[in-house]
VMD Tcl script that draws the C-alpha trace (Angstrom):
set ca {
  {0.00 0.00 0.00}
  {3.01 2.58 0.75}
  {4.22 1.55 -2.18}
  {1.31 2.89 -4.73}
  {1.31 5.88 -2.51}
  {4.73 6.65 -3.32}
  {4.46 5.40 -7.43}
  {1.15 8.14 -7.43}
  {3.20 11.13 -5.61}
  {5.97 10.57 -8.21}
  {3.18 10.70 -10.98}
  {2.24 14.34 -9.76}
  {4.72 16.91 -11.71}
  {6.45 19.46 -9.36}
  {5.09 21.94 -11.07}
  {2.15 22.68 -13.58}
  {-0.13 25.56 -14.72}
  {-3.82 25.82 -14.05}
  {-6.56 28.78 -15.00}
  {-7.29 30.81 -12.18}
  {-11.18 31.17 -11.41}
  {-11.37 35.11 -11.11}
  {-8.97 37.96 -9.96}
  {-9.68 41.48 -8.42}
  {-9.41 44.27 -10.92}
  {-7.11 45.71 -8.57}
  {-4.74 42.91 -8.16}
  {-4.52 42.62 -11.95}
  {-3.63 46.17 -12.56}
  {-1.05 45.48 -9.40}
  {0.47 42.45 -11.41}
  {0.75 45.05 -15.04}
  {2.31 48.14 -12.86}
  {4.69 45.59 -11.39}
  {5.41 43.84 -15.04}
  {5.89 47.10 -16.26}
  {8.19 48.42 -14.07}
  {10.18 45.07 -13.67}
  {10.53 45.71 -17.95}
  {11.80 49.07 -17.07}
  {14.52 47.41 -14.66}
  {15.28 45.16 -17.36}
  {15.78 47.39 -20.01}
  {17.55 49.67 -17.83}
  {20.07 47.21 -16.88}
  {20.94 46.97 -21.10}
  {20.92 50.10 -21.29}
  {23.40 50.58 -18.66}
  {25.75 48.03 -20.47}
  {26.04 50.01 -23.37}
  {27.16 53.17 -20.93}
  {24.07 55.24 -21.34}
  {21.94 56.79 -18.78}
  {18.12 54.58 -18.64}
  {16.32 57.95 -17.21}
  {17.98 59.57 -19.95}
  {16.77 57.21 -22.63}
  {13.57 56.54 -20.95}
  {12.91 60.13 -21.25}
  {14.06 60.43 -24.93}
  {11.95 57.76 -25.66}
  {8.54 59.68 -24.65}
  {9.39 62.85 -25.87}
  {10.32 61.86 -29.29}
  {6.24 60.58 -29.26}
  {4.79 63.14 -27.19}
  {7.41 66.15 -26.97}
  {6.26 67.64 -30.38}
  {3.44 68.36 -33.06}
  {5.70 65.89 -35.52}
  {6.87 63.79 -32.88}
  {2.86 63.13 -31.63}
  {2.01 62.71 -35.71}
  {4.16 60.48 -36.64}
  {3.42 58.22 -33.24}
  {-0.42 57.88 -34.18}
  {1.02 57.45 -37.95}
  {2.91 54.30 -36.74}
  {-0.53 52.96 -34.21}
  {-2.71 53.23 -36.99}
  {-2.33 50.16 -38.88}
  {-1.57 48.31 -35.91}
  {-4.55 49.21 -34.05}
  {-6.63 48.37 -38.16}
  {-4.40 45.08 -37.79}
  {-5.21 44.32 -34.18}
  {-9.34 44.68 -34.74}
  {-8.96 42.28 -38.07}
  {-7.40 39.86 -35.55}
  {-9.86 40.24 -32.66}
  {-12.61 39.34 -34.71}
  {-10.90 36.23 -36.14}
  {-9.49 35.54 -32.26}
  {-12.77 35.80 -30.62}
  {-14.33 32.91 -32.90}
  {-10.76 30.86 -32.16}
  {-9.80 31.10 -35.58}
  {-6.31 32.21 -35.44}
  {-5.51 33.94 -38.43}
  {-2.31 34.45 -38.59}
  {-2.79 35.89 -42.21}
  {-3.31 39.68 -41.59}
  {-0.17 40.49 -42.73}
  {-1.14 39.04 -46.75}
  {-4.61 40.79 -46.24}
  {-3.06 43.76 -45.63}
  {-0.68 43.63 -48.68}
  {-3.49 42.22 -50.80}
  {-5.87 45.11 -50.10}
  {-2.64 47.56 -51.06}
  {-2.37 45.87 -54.33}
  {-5.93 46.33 -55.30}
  {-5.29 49.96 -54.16}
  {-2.75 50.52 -55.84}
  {-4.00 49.30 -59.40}
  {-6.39 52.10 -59.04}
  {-4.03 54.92 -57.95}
  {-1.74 53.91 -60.73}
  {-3.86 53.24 -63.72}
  {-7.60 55.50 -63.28}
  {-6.03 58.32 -61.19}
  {-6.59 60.52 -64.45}
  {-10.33 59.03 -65.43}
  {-12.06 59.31 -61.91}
  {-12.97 62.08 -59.81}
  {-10.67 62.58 -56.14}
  {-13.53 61.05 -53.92}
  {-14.53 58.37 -56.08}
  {-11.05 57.21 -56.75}
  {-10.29 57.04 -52.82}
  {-13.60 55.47 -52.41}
  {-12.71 52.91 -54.90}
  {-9.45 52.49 -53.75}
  {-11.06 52.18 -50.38}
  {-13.38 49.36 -51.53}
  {-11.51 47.33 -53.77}
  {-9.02 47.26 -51.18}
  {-11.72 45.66 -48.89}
  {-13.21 43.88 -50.97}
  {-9.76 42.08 -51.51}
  {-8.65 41.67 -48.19}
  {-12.15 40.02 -47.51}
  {-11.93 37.82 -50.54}
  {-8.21 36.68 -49.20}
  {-9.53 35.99 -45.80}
  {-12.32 33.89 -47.11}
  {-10.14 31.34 -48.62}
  {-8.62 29.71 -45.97}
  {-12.22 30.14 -43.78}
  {-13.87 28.52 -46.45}
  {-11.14 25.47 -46.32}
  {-11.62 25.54 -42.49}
  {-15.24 24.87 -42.50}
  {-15.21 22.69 -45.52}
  {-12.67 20.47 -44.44}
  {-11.66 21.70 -40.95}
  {-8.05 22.49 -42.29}
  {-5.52 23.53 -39.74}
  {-6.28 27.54 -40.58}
  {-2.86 28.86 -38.43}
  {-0.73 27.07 -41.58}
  {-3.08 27.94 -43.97}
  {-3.11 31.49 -43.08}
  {0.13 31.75 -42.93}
  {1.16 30.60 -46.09}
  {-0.69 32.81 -47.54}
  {1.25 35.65 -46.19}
  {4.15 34.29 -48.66}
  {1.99 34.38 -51.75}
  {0.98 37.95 -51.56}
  {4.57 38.70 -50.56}
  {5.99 37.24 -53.46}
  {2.95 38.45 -56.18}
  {4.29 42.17 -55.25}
  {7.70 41.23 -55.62}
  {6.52 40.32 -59.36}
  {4.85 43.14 -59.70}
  {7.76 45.52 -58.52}
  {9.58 43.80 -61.51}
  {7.17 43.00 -63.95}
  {4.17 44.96 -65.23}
  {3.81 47.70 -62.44}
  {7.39 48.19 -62.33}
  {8.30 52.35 -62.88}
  {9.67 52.81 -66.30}
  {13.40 54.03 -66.90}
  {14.80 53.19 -63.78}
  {16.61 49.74 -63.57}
  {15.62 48.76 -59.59}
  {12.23 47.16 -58.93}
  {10.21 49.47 -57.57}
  {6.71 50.78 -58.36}
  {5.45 54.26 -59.28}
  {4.85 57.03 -56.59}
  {1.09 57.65 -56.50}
  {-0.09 61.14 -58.05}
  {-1.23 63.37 -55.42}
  {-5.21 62.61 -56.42}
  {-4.68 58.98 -55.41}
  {-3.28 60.61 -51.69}
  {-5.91 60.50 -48.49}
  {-6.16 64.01 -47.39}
  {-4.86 65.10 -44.20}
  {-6.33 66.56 -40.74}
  {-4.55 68.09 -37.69}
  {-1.12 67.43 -39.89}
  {-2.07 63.66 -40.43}
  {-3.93 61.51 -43.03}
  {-7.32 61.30 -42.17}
  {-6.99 56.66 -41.93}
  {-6.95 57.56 -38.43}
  {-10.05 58.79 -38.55}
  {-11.37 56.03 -40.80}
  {-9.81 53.25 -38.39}
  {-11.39 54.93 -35.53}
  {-14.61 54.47 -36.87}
  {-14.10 50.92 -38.15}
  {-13.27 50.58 -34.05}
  {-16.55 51.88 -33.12}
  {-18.51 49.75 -36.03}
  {-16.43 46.17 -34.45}
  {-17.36 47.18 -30.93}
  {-21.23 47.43 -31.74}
  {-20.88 44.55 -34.04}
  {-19.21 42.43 -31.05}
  {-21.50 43.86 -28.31}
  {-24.97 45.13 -29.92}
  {-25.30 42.31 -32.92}
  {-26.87 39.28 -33.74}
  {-23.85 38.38 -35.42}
  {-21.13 39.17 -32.76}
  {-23.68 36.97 -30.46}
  {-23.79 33.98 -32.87}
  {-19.52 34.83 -33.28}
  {-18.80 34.88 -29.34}
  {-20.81 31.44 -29.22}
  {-19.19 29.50 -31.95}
  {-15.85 30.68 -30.13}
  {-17.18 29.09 -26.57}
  {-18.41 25.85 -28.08}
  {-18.72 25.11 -31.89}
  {-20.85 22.08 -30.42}
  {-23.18 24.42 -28.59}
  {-23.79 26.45 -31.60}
  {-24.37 23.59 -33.61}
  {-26.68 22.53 -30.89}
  {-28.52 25.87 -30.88}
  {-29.17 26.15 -34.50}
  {-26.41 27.71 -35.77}
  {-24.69 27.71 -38.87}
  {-21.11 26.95 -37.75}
  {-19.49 27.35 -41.37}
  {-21.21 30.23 -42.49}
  {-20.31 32.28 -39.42}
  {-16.98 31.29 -39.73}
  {-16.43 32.16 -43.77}
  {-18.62 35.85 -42.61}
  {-16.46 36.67 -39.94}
  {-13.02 35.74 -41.80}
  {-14.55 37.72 -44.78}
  {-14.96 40.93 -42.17}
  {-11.64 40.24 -40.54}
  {-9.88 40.30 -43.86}
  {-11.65 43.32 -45.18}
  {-10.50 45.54 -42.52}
  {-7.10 43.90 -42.87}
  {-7.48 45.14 -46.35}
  {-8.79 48.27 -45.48}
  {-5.53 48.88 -43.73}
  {-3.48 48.09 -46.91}
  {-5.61 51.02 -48.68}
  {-4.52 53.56 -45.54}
  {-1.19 52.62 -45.75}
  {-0.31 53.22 -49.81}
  {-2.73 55.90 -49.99}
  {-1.73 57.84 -46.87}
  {1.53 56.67 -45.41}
  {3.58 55.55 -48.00}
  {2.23 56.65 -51.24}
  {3.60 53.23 -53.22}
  {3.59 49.63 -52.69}
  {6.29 47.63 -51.85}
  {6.92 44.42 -50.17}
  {7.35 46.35 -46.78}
  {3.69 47.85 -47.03}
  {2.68 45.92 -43.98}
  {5.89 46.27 -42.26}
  {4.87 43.31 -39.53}
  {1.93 45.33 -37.95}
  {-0.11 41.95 -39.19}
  {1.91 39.96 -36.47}
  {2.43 42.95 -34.34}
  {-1.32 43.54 -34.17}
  {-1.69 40.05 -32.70}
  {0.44 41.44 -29.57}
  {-1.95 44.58 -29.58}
  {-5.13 42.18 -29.74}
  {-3.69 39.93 -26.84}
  {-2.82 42.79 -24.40}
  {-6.46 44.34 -24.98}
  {-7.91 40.80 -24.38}
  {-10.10 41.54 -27.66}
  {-11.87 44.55 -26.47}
  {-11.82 47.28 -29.40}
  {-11.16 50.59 -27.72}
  {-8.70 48.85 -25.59}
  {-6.57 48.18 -28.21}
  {-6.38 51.97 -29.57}
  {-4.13 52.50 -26.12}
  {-2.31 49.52 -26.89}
  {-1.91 50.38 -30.22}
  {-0.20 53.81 -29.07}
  {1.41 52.44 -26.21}
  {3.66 50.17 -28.74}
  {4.09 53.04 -31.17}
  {5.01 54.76 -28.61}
  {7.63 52.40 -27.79}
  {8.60 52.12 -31.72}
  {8.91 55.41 -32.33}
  {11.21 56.03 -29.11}
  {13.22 53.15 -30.79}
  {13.68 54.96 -33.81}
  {14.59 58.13 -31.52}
  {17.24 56.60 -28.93}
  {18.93 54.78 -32.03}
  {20.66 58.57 -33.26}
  {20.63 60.37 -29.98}
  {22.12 57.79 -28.47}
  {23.90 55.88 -31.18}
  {22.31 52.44 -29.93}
  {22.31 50.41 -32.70}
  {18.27 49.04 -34.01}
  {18.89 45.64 -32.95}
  {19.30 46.68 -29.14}
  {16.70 49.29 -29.43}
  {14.18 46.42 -31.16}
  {15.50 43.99 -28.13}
  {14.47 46.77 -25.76}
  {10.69 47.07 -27.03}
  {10.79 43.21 -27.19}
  {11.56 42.70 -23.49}
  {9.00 44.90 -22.29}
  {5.96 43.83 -24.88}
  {7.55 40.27 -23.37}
  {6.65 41.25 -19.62}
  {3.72 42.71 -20.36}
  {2.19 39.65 -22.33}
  {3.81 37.56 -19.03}
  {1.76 39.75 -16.94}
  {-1.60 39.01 -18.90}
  {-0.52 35.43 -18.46}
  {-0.51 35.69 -14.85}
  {-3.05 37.18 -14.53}
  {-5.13 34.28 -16.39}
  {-3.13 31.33 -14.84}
  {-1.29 30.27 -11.74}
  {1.90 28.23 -11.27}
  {0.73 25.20 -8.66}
  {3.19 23.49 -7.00}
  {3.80 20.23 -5.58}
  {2.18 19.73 -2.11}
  {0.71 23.38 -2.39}
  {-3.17 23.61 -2.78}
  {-2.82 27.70 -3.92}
  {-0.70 29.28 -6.68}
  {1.54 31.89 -7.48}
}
mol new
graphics top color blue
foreach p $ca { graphics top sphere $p radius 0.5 }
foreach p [lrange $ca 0 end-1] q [lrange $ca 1 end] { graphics top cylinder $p $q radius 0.2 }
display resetview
């Protein structure tokens, strides 16, 4: 009898993780302060191997996004697409469909952009070429999204892979259309034509008016999440596809609607970014806000006008990268590092905050 008592102790792992029931709002925001400012110490400690001052940085850091007109401009420049790039994912996330394909959407909604600004910018009028532009640009991103939704509820295909892969093909298609057929003429690099100034969103308060636009698409998400039919039917199939099924519900369809959604704002964001960032596309059009936008999503735990702070708070922290690299000479890879340990507490502390480390012989958690 000792014996199998001792076998089933040695069964039981020292350690393991469980879901914690509930937590206080307060100790929550207790856990982020202290993630935070255990990042800080981090960072600080890097910063103080390469001989530089962390207060000093810190403080360089915030007023490069906040310190100026420009400085405050080009900050909500850099959160737009990643706060257009974190509501494409929260839609797909709250149905626990992870598409991981925002990225391609994106770039697929600038190509269908672009063919407009390069090609009718001189046989359509300003507004109806940016509302084109605007459209086909969803309509693309939507259309991309829908193929691997439609594999997913066909055949229940693994959509992570799928989605995924499909980040690659519209990658690649632009790099044959920098060199093929939309390539500029008389210039030997691969590159594609600037856009004319008609093809250009207009701007307001000193920026392009897509943060306007996204800010709406954030209010249209929340009351689709929270006031529709749909988001109910969408927060169900993500509970329990077996409960919707149970209840009536068309599991495939919602899943190929909300994918189509997903990617049209995805490709929405493609449209902002030729048309009112960079003015051309290029393989770099998305930049990595489609994977970025998945941090964004996470830290706002899917809730809309959360994610505009954590869409600033991050280009906050991107933009004081850019800053600390010349007035401090720290090269980008240790400035990228920095912004990667803190975005790494801070996901930690939203971990925490969900789960509990149990120990062996220890009935509570840490």
């Amino acid at each position: 009898m000792h014996k199998q008592t001792t076998v089933s102790e040695q069964k039981v792992p020292f350690a393991r993780i469980a879901r914690r029931n509930s937590i206080p709002q307060v100790q929550a925001w207790l856990i982020r302060v202290a993630g935070l400012l255990s990042a800080l110490v981090v960072g600080s400690l890097l910063i103080l191997a390469l001989g530089h001052n962390p207060f000093a940085v810190y403080a360089d850091m915030i007023d490069s996004a906040f310190g100026s007109r420009i400085g405050f401009n080009e900050t909500v420049r850099i959160a737009v697409p990643l706060l257009g790039s974190a509501l494409a994912v929260g839609l797909a996330f709250r149905m626990k469909f992870w598409n991981i394909g925002t990225e391609g959407q994106i770039l697929v909604g600038g190509i269908a952009a672009t063919y407009f600004a390069l090609f009718h910018h001189d046989t359509l009028p300003i507004p109806i070429l940016l509302v084109v532009m605007g459209l086909s640009a969803a309509i693309a991103g939507g259309l991309w999204g829908l193929i691997p939704a439609i594999f997913r509820a066909k055949w229940n295909t693994n959509e992570t892979l799928f989605t995924l892969m499909l980040n690659y093909v519209a990658f690649g298609f632009i790099l044959y259309l920098q060199a093929g057929p939309w390539r500029r003429a008389g210039t030997d690099f691969p590159i594609i034509p600037m856009f004319e100034p008609v093809a250009r969103l207009p701007r307001l308060f000193g920026i392009h008016i897509g943060w306007v636009m996204i800010l709406l698409v954030t209010a249209l998400v929340y009351l689709y999440l929270n006031r529709s039919k749909q988001g109910y039917q969408l927060a169900v199939v993500g509970q329990s596809e077996n409960t919707a099924r149970y209840a009536g519900m068309h599991v495939g369809r919602i899943i190929m609607r909300t994918m189509l959604i997903s990617g049209a704002i995805a490709g929405f964001v493609g449209f902002i970014q030729v048309s009112g960032a960079d003015f051309t596309l290029n393989e770099t059009t998305a930049g990595g806000v489609g994977f970025t936008g998945i941090t964004v999503a996470w830290l706002a735990h899917l809730n809309p006008f959360i994610m505009v702070l954590v869409a600033m708070f991050i280009a906050t922290l991107e933009r004081g990268a850019l800053r600390i690299q010349t007035s401090f000479m720290i090269p980008a890879t240790i400035a990228t590092l920095l912004i990667g340990i803190i975005l790494f507490f801070m996901l930690a502390c939203e971990f925490f905050i969900n789960y509990r480390l149990v120990l062996r012989g220890r009935k509570g958690g840490v």
